[in-house]
C-alpha positions in Angstrom: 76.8 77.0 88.7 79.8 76.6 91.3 79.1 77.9 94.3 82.3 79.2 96.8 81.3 81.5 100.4 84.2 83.1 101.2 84.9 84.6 105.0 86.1 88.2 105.2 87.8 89.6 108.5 87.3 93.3 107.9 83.4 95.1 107.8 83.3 95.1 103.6 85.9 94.3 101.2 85.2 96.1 97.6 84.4 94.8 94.3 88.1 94.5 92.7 89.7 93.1 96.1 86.9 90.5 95.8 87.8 89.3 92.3 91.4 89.1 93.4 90.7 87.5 96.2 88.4 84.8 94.4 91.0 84.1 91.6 89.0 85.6 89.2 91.7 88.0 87.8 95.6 87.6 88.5 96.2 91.3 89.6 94.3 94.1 91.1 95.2 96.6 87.5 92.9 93.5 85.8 89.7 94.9 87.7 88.7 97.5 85.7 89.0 95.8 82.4 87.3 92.5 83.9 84.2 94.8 84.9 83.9 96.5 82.0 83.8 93.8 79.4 82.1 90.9 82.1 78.5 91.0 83.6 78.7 90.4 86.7 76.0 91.0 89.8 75.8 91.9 93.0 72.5 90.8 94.7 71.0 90.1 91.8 72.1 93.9 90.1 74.2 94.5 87.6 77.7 96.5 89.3 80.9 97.3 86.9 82.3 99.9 90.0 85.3 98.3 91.2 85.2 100.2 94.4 81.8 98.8 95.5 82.1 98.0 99.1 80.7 94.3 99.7 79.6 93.2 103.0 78.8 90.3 105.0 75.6 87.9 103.4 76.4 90.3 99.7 75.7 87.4 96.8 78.4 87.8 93.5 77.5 86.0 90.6 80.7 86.2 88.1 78.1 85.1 84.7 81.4 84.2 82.4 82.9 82.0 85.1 79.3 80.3 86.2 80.6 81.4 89.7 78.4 82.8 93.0 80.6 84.1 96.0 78.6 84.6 99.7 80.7 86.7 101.5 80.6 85.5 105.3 82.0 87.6 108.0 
């Protein structure tokens, strides 16, 4: 599994601006879609909200993409 930390300059970033962010969709209107038919896991818990707020030391694994973002502030 590839394994990316990626720094973040604000207190939390959500869900949708992380898979953006991490190239994991090519547009922000993708996000809702992408949760919905992906698993994906936030610390280890399944999360489809795109609004989830994700903060500093949170652990994404993207299961489709074999992809773990540590966010990093």
């Amino acid at each position: 599994m590839l394994e990316k930390i990626i720094t973040i300059s604000t207190d939390f970033i959500t869900l949708g601006q992380l898979l953006k962010l991490a190239n994991v969709i090519s547009s922000g209107a993708e996000a809702k879609y992408y949760l919905a038919s992906n698993e994906v896991l936030v610390n280890d818990i399944y999360e489809n909200r795109r609004g989830k707020k994700l903060y500093s030391g949170d652990k994404v694994t993207f299961v489709k993409n074999n992809l773990t973002i540590t966010l990093k502030k």
